[in-house]
Each structure stands twice: as structure tokens, then as C-alpha cells.
C-alpha positions, 0 to 999 in steps of 0.5 A, a space after each residue: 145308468 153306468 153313467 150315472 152311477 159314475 157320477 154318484 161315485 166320483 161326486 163325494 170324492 173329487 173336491 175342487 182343486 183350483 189356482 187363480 190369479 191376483 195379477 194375471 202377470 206375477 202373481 197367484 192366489 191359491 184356491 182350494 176346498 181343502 175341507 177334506 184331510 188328504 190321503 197322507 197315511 196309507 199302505 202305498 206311501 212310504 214318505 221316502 226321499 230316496 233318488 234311487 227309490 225314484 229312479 227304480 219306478 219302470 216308465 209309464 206313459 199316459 195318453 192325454 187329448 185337449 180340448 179348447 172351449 168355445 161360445 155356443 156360435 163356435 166363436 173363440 178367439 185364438 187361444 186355442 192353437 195346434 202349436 200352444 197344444 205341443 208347447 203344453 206337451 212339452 212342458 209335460 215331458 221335460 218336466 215329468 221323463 224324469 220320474 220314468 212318467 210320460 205323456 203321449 199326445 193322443 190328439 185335441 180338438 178345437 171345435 167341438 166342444 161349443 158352450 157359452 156356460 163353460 167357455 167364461 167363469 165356469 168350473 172343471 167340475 161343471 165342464 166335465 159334466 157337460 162334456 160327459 153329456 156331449 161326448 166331448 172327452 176321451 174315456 182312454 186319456 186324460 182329458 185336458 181343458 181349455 176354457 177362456 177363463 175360469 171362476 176361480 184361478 188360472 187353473 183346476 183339476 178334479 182329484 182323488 180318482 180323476 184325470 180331469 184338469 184344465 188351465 184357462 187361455 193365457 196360461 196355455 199360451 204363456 211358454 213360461 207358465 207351469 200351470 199344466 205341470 200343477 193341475 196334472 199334479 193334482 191328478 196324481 194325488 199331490 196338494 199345495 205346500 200350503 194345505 190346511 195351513 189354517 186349520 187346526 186340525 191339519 195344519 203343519 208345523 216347521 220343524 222336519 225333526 222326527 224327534 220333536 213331538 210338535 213334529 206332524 210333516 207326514 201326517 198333516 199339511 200337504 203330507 210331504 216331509 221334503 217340502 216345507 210348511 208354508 202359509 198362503 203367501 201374500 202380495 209381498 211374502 216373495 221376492 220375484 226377483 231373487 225367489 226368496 220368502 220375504 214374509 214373516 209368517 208363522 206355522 200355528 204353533 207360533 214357530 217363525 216359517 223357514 222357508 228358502 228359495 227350493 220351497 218358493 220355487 215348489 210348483 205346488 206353492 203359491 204367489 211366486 209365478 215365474 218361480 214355480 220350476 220343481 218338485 221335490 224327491 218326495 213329491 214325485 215318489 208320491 206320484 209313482 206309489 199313487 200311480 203304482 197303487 191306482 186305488 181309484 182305478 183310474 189309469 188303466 184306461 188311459 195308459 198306453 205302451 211305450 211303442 206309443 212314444 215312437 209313432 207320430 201324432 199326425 202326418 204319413 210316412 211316403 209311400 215311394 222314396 222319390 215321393 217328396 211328401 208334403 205330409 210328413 210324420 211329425 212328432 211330439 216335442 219334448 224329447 231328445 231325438 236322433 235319428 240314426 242311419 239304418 238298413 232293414 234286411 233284404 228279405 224284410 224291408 222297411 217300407 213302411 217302418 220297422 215294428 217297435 219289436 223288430 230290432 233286427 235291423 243294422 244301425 249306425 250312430 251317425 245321426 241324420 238329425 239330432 233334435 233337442 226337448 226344447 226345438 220349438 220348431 215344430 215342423 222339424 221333428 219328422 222321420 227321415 228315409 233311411 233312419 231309426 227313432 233313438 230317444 235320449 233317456 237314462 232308462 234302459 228301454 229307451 236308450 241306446 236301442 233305436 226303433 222303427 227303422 224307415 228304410 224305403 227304396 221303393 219308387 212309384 210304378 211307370 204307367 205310362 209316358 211320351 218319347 218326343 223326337 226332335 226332328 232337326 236335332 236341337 230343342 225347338 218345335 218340331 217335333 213328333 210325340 209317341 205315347 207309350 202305355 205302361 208295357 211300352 215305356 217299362 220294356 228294357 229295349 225302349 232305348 236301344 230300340 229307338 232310332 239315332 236322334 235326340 229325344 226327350 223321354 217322360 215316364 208318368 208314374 203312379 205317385 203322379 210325379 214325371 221323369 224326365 230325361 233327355 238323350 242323343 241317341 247315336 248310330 249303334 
């Protein structure tokens, strides 16, 4: 019945945002039921353009898990890939850290979610559904979709009280596509540049003079006043080269667009891919007093902490110092890391690392590894023994006080062993062989008890690993 009823709630509510293609290659054509006016005059949005406004919002992180589509049979082509899901977390962070938002990779899965409806020409709206039905979503996270292709565009998200969003194959596979960036957008209550461009009653005009009486930049069109008012471009209204409106378009007053390289850059615009790469002050003001608001409630249950950002996605930390780990804590892309030399207390050790609280531990700014937002080498970006996580970010919550001090000098239990005697006195075959259980090989007199000779000494420890260590042992 609960499920149902939060059906019946989000259904009148969530109009179906999408973005497609022309040309899979250069260009977009935008798709959106922009029926509904958007939320432009309300208590939260001050329509401020201040950079210290922005930087003032106190950092907030979101936990977000992606799920790749696949036939009824399991079938799905490699468009799906741990390496595309931390490409994609990536984008997300170097684009949006700036405006104190942050994302943590809570997981994805790339089998469950088996249906031959949604994995072609299918909707967000329809995959959400299924998904609700099958349990295939996260209710502590945005949850992010995968489909080879949609109906309509390259990408879709569910607004007005969702966290729901996709991008079909080739977009989550391309490094330079912004497709991510723009859905979530949509997420956070931010529309096209060109919303209702041709409709009368909520068309905008160009002039940003508040003066003019032809002026409606805050109430109409995508409600933003620092991005201009745009028509739905055509096949050839952009230079791709250049990033510059060639059109020759006009708003519905009949006022020629003005339109420069920052407008057709917009990751909110259309018919520019390879352009998109910013959003204006205004939009990400926008975001944080939706965010701030949450009047649909909706980001409770997938915020998470700041410790968060300092914990691996997958991988352990060793267990004994002399362990070499084929498993090792990895972390998300996306960040400026380094990993400074620390020393945790002699009475409180960090064998395994120190909590997110804990700054009690000494430091050094002597960075054992430095890692940059964009290393695409994944595999590099783990935890070194004998270090400290710093995350290179202006607010003070992060920068410099580095956390989770891993400082492990603890070496794996000795339970047992051998001592080869070698009966001739060089390395060859003849030789005799004593075990030793664990009392034995740890006693502190089992060298000074041996009797002159050259021996070769193996300690078996817990962690499987074999000390071995040869010695002349001479007249006393």
C-alpha cells in the first residue's frame, strides 16, 4: 500500500525530462514535456548570481549506485563496465566539488536488473517502475540507469522530487560526454536554457534588463537571469568548431537572440555536444536552495556524511604489515588526493585506520602519493601503510586536516616451522629436517641453542606467508 501511494504521488509530479540525439556523434536534439511552467517563484530561490553566496552552502554528499540494463537472458554487450562507473563518478565530482556538492560511489551492479522491455527504446519513467516492482534500486541513493538505449534522447531523469536518472550506453562510455552532469541536474530542479521557448505564455525574451517591461528572465523560460534566452537550436545554429550561435533566431517578442560562447557552452543547452562544460553562478545557486529546501523530501535518504568520501568503495585494508594484499582499498576518482606520512599513538595504534574523528594522530606533509581529479588509473588510487587521507578542497572541512591515519606495524603470528641442518656444511642435499610447532620456532633461545653449523630457518606464519632465513651458526 506505501508503494502504491508513492506511486499516486510522484506520477502527477514527475514530467519526463529527456535529451536525444540527432547525430550520435556532434550533435542533440532536446526533448522535454515542458507543459508543466517550472518552479521559478518561490520562497527558496533568491535568483542570486553571488559567488560568495555559493561558496557559503556547507558541503553535502549523496550516496549514488548504477545499474546497467540487460536482455531477459542476462545477455548485454560490454557497455557496462566498473571502469565506465568510476569514469562517470568522476565527471560527477570534478564538475560538481565546486559548488560544496559531492557524490559517494555507494556501489552498481551490472546483472541484476535482466529486462528485454527496458534494456531498448524504453523510458526512465517505465524503468523506474520495473525496478520498483523488482527491487532493483537503492531507496539510500540516487539511483542511476543504464539502458543500451532509450525512446527518446541519449539521456532522461524523472524531476520535481526524484533522484532517478539514466544515460543510455554510448554516453556512459564516451569520457567527453556530459550527459551525467545534465540529468542529475535535472534532478536538482535545473531545466533546459531553452524551456518553453515557444510558448507564449512562458517563453522568455532577451533582454536581462530589469528595467525593461519586456523583461521576465525570473519568471519565465528556464527561470535562470545568468543564462540567456535560447531557442531550440538547429542542425547548424552552432559552430562546433568555434562554440559560437551562428542561428539567426529570434525570442517571441521578435528581438534578435544574443547568444555568445558561455550560452552554447551551458550543459543545460542543446545541439552543441563537445561544447557542454559549465553551468553559470545562477544555476548552481539554484541547485543548493533546492537542495537546501528539499521541499519534495527527497534527499534525506540518500545523503551521507563526509567520513563517507574517506572510506573505499571496495578493497580491505592488510591485516599484517608484511601482508602484500592483492586486495587493496581503492578509492573513487575524481579527487585530489595525498597521502601524507602519519604516526598514530603508541597506546592507540592504527591497525586498522584511524576513525574519521580521530585527529590525534602526528603528521607530516611529506606526501607518499599525490593523485590528481583526472588519474584514470584506477588501481592507483589506494591507501598506502603509514599514511593519511588529505582531499585537496577550498572548504575548510577538508583541507589541510588529513584523516584516517593507516599506520600498521603489526606482523602475522609464527605457528610453526622447520630448521634444515646441513650436514656437510654447504647447501646441497644432505640434510636433516626438524619441525618446530609454534612455542618452539617463537622461543627467543632457538638460535643460541642450535649447535655449530649451517642451517636454513622457515617460520610459517598466520597470514600464510614463510620467512626464510639462512645462518652459519659458529663455536659460541
Amino acid at each position: 500500500m506505501a508503494l502504491v501511494a508513492f506511486l499516486l504521488y510522484i506520477l502527477p509530479s514527475l514530467p519526463l525530462m529527456a535529451q536525444a540525439e540527432s547525430s550520435v556523434e556532434t550533435q542533440f536534439e532536446c526533448f522535454m514535456d515542458d507543459t508543466n511552467l517550472p518552479h521559478c517563484q518561490t520562497p527558496y530561490y533568491t535568483q542570486s548570481v553571488s559567488q560568495e553566496y555559493l561558496d557559503s552552502f556547507e558541503p553535502v554528499v549523496f550516496n549514488i549506485f548504477f545499474w546497467g540494463i540487460n536482455e531477459d537472458d542476462g545477455a548485454n554487450p560490454p557497455t557496462f563496465t566498473e571502469e565506465h562507473v568510476l569514469m562517470n563518478i568522476a565527471k560527477l565530482n570534478m564538475e560538481y566539488n565546486q559548488y560544496n556538492i559531492f557524490f559517494k560511489l555507494k556501489g552498481w551492479d551490472n546483472t541484476s536488473y535482466t529486462s528485454t522491455a527496458r534494456y531498448t527504446n524504453s523510458s526512465v519513467l517505465a524503468i523506474w517502475f520495473t525496478a520498483l516492482s523488482n527491487g532493483w534500486y537503492d531507496p539510500q541513493a540516487f539511483n542511476f540507469y543504464v539502458p543500451y538505449s532509450f525512446d527518446m534522447g541519449s539521456g532522461q531523469a524523472l524531476t520535481y522530487g526524484s533522484t532517478v536518472a539514466g544515460t543510455h550506453h554510448w554516453s556512459f562510455q564516451d569520457p567527453a560526454r556530459t550527459t551525467i552532469l545534465h540529468e542529475i541536474a535535472h534532478n536538482f530542479d535545473i531545466y533546459h536554457t531553452r524551456y518553453q521557448f515557444a510558448h507564449a505564455s512562458g517563453c522568455e525574451r532577451v533582454t536581462r534588463d530589469p528595467a525593461d517591461p519586456n523583461y521576465n528572465a525570473n519568471t519565465n523560460g528556464d527561470c535562470g537571469i545568468t543564462t540567456a534566452a535560447v531557442p531550440e537550436m538547429q542542425v547548424g545554429d552552432v559552430d562546433l568548431d568555434e562554440c559560437r550561435y551562428i542561428g539567426e533566431g529570434q525570442d517571441c517578442g521578435g528581438n534578435d537572440y544574443e547568444i555568445f560562447e558561455p550560452d552554447v557552452r551551458n550543459i543545460m543547452g542543446s545541439r552543441s555536444a563537445g561544447c557542454y562544460d559549465r553551468f553559470t553562478v545562477g544555476q548552481a545557486i539554484r541547485m543548493r536552495e533546492y537542495i537546501g529546501a528539499d521541499p519534495d523530501a527527497i534527499f534525506g535518504p540518500v545523503t551521507t556524511t563526509l567520513a563517507a568520501l574517506y572510506e573505499p568503495y571496495k578493497g580491505e585494508y592488510i591485516e599484517y604489515a608484511s601482508d602484500p594484499n592483492n586486495d587493496p582499498p581503492l578509492f573513487q576518482p575524481g579527487f585530489e588526493y595525498y597521502f601524507w606520512e602519519c604516526e598514530c599513538q603508541e597506546q592507540t595504534p592504527c591497525i586498522d585506520p584511524a576513525p574519521y574523528e580521530d585527529t590525534s594522530f602526528s603528521y607530516t606533509n611529506t606526501s607518499v602519493l599525490h593523485i590528481q581529479k583526472d588519474e584514470s588509473d584506477y588501481s592507483s588510487i589506494t591507501h598506502p601503510n603509514h599514511t593519511a587521507i588529505a582531499i585537496k578542497h577550498p572548504h575548510a572541512d577538508f583541507w589541510p586536516q588529513p584523516r584516517k591515519c593507516f599506520d600498521n606495524w603489526q606482523t602475522p603470528p609464527i605457528i610453526g616451522g622447520t630448521i634444515t641442518l646441513f650436514r656437510d656444511g654447504v647447501f646441497n642435499s644432505n640434510v636433516t629436517i626438524t619441525p618446530q610447532d609454534s612455542l618452539q620456532m617463537n622461543d627467543s633461545n632457538l638460535i643460541p641453542n642450535l649447535d655449530p653449523g649451517l642451517y636454513t630457518i622457515k617460520k610459517n606464519k598466520g597470514d600464510g606467508s614463510v620467512e626464510e632465513t639462512n645462518i652459519l651458526k659458529e663455536n659460541d
